[in-house]
ZAMARGU-4260 file (C-alpha; in steps of 0.2 Angstrom, whole numbers, plus 5000, padded with zeros to 4 digits):
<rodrens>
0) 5068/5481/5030 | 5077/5496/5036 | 5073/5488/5056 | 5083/5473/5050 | 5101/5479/5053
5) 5095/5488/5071 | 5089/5471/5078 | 5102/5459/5072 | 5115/5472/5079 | 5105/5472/5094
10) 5104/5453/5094 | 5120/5450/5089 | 5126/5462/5104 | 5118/5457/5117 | 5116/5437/5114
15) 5131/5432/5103 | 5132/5432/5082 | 5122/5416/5083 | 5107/5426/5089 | 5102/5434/5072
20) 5098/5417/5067 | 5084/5412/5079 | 5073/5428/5071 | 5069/5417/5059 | 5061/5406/5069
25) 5045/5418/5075 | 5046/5427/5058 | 5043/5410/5049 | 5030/5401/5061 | 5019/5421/5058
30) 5021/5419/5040 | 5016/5399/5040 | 5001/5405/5052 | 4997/5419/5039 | 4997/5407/5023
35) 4988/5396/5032 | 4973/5408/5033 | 4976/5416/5013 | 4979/5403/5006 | 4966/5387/5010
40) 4970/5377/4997 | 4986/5372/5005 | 4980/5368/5020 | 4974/5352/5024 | 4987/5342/5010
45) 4992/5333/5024 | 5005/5321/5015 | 5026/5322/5014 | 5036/5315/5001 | 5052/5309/5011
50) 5060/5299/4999 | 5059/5315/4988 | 5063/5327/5000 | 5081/5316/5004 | 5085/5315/4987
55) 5083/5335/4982 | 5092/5338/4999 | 5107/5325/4994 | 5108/5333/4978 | 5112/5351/4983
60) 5122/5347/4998 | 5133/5340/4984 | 5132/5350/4969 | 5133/5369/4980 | 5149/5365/4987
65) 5155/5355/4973 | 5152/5372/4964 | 5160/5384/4977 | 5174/5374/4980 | 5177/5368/4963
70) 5176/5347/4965 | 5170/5340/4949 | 5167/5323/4956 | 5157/5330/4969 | 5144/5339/4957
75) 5143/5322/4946 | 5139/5317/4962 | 5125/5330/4963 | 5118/5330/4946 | 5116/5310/4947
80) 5106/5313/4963 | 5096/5325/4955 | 5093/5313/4943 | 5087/5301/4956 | 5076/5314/4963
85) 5065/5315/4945 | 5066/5298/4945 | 5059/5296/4964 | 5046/5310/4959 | 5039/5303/4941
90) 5036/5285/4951 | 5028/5292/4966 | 5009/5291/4968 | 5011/5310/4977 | 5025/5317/4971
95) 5032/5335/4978 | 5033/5342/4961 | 5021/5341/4946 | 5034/5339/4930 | 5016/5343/4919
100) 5022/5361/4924 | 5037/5361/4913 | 5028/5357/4898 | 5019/5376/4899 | 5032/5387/4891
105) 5027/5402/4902 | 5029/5392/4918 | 5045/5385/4912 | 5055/5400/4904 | 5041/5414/4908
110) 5030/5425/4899 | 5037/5431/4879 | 5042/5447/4879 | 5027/5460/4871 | 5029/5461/4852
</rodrens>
């Protein structure tokens, strides 16, 4: 972490600002590599939810910069895709997200604090 401001200067001096950008490119593919060896039980899924994955991306395109810049219509706009993407997910055979989750209070607003 302390490296991290050295190399982007160093990127950023001799290849442009745009530079510290394509770090994250090896860093990410080591760290795909490396999960892919800890962690087997996510290897082999094999199966992509596009439909899904278009309407969770739709939905924050809208609603980030609705927030930011302050455009109410623009976050509907979001929220109702968001609404499409449950909807795409709780009718999909292989859905990118299991809703069962929520139903576990400590998965969906964490562990109660000690008595």
């Amino acid at each position: 972490m302390t490296a991290s401001p050295v190399i982007g200067g160093l990127l950023a001096g001799l290849y442009g600002w745009r530079a510290i950008f394509l770090i994250n490119v090896p860093i990410g593919l080591v760290v795909l590599a490396a999960l892919r060896q800890r962690i087997p039980e996510s290897v082999g899924r094999g199966h992509l939810d596009p439909l899904g994955s278009l309407a969770v991306t739709a939905a924050l395109f809208a609603i980030i910069p609705g927030l930011i810049h302050e455009i109410p219509w623009l976050v509907a706009l979001g929220v109702v895709l968001l609404g499409g993407f449950v909807v795409v997910e709780l009718r999909s055979t292989r859905p990118m997200m299991d809703f069962g989750l929520l139903r576990d209070r400590t998965f969906a607003v964490g562990p109660s604090p000690p008595s």
